[in-house]
C-alpha positions in Angstrom: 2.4 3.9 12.5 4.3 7.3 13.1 7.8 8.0 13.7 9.9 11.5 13.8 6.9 13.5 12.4 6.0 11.3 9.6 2.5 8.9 9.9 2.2 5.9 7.2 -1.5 4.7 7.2 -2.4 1.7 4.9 -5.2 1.8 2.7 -5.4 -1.3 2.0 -3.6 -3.9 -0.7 -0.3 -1.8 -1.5 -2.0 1.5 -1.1 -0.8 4.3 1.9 -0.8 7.5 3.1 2.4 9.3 4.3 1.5 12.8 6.1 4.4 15.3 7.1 4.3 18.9 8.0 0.2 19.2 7.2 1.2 17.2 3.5 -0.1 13.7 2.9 1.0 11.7 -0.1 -1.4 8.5 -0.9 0.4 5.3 -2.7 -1.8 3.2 -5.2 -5.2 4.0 -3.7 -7.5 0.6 -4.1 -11.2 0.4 -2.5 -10.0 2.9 -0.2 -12.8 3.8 2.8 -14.4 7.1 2.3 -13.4 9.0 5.4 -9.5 8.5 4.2 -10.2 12.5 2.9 -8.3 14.4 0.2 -4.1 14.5 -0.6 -1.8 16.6 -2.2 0.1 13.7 -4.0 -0.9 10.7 -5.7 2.3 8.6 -6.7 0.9 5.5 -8.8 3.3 2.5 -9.6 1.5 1.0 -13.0 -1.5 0.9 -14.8 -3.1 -2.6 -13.0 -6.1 -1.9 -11.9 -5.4 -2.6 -8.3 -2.9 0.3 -7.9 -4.2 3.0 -10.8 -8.0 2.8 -9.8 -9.1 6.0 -10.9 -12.5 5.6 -9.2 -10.1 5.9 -5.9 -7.9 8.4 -7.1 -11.1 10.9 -8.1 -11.9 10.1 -4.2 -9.0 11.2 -2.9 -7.4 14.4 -5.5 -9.2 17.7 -5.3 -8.2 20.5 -7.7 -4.2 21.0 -8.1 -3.9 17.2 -6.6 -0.2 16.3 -7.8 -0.4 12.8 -9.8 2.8 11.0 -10.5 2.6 8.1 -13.0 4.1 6.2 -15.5 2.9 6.4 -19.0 0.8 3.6 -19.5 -1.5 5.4 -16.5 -1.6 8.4 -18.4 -4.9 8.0 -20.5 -6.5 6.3 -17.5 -6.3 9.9 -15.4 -6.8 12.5 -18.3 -10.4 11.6 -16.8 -9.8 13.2 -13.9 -10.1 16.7 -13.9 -8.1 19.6 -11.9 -5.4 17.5 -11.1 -1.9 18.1 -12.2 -0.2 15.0 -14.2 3.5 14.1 -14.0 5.1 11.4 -16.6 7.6 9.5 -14.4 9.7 6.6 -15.2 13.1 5.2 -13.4 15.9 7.8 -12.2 13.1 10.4 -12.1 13.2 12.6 -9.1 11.2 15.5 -7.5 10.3 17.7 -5.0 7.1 18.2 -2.8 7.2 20.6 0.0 9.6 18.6 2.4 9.6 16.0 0.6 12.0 14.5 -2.5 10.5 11.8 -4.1 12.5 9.4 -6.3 10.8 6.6 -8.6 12.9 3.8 -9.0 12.3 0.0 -11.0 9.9 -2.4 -10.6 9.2 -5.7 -12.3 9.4 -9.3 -12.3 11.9 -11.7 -12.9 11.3 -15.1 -14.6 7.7 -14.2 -14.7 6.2 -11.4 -17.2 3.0 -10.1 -15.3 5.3 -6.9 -14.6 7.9 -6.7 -17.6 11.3 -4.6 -16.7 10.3 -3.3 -20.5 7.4 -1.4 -19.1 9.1 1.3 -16.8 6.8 0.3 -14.0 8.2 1.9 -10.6 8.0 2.0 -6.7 8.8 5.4 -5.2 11.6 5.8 -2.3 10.1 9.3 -0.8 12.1 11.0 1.2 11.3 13.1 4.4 13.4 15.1 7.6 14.6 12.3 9.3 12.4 9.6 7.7 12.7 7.2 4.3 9.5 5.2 2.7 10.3 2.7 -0.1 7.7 1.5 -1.2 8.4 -1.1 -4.1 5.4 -1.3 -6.5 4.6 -4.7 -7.8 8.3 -6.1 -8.0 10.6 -9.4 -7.4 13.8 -9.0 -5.9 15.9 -7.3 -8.2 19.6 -6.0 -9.0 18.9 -2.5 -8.2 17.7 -3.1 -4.4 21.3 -3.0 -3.7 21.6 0.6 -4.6 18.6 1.2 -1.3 20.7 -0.5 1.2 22.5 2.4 2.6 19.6 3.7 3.6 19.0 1.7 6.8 22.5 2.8 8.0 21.9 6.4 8.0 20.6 9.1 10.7 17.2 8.4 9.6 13.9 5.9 9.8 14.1 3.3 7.1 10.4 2.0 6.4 10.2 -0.7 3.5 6.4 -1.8 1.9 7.2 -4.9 0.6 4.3 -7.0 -1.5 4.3 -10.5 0.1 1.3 -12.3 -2.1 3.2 -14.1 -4.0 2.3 -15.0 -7.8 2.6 -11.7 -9.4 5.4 -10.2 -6.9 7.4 -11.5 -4.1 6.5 -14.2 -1.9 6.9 -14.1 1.8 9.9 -15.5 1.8 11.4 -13.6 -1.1 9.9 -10.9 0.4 11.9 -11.2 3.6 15.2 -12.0 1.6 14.7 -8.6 0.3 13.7 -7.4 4.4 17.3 -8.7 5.5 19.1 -7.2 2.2 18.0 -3.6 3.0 18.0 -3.7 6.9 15.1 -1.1 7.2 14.6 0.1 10.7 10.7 -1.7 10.2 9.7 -3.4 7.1 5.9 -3.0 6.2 4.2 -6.3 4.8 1.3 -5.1 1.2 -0.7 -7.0 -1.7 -2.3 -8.7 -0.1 -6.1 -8.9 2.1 -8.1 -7.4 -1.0 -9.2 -10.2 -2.6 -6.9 -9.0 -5.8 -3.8 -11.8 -4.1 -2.0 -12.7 -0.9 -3.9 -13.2 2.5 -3.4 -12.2 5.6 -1.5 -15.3 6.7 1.0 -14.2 4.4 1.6 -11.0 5.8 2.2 -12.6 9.3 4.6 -15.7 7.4 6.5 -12.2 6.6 6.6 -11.1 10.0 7.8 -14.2 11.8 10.5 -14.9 8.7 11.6 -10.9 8.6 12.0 -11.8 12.6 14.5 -14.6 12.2 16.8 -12.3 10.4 16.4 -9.8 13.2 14.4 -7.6 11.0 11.7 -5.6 12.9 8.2 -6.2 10.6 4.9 -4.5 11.7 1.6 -5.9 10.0 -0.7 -2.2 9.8 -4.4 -2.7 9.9 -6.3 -1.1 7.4 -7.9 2.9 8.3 
């Protein structure tokens, strides 16, 4: 999809790319195809190996490739040379070109495949006229509420919200979180890569985030 300059292209799973202004900024790259090409950032969630695949990240950094990650990622891409390695954890924020990119928490509740002990994130990146959240692997939690502002502003809101079920949110859960933030679309992941979640569950999303007059779009793979 594209909107006001920005293009968000799924990779697949809960991986994207976000290109502005000549910049693109890839989201947990997972069996991505080989023609997706090189980025300037890399902005990983957690260590899982379905969102810090570092067969996928060597496919898509070239030398001076910026790598945000949280520390348990960190011995995982020392193996990756020429890139340039930022620790982040919640409340971090920095600057890319046009972009301000802000990691915010992730993690489970009543379930511990993603412990709120970990400082696992998602990223809320923010571009002229256009705001990405995606949430990393994540249940609805407390500190959505501080997000919802966003979808009342002079900007694009776009939400990537996992919908598998299991380890994150289910569709329904999922679309709780769609009607709690209001984004101007909300962007079904995790799901289709044989990791969890099916296709059927991305479209449950759409037709529930639709009954809360909630605009969803499923994005086919690139």
């Amino acid at each position: 999809m594209e909107t006001k300059g920005t293009k968000i292209d799924f990779l697949g799973h809960s991986g994207f790319v976000i290109s502005h202004d000549g910049k693109r900024i890839a989201i947990d790259p997972y069996n991505v195809s080989e023609h997706v090409g090189k980025v300037d950032v890399i902005l990983i969630t957690h260590s899982h190996y379905d969102h810090c695949s570092i067969k996928d990240i060597a496919k898509l950094a070239r030398d001076g490739t910026i790598i945000a990650m949280t520390a348990d990622a960190q011995s995982k891409i020392t193996k990756i040379e020429g890139v340039d390695m930022h620790i982040v954890e919640p409340g971090d924020e920095f600057s890319f070109g046009k972009a301000k990119i802000e990691a915010v928490p992730a993690y489970n509740v009543g379930k511990e495949f993603h412990p709120k002990k970990e400082g696992w994130v998602g990223y809320v990146i923010k571009l002229p006229g256009v705001i990405v959240y995606h949430t990393g692997d994540t249940d609805k939690i407390p500190e959505m509420k501080k997000l919802t502002g966003y979808g009342k502003r002079d900007n694009e809101f776009i939400a990537l919200l996992p919908v598998s079920g299991h380890y994150v949110m289910s569709p329904e859960q999922a679309a709780e979180v769609a009607s709690l933030l209001k984004p101007d679309v909300a962007i079904p992941m995790h799901y289709g890569a044989g990791v969890a979640g099916t296709v059927e569950d991305a479209e449950k999303f759409k037709q529930l985030c639709e009954k809360e007059g909630v605009k969803a779009e499923i994005l086919h793979r690139i």
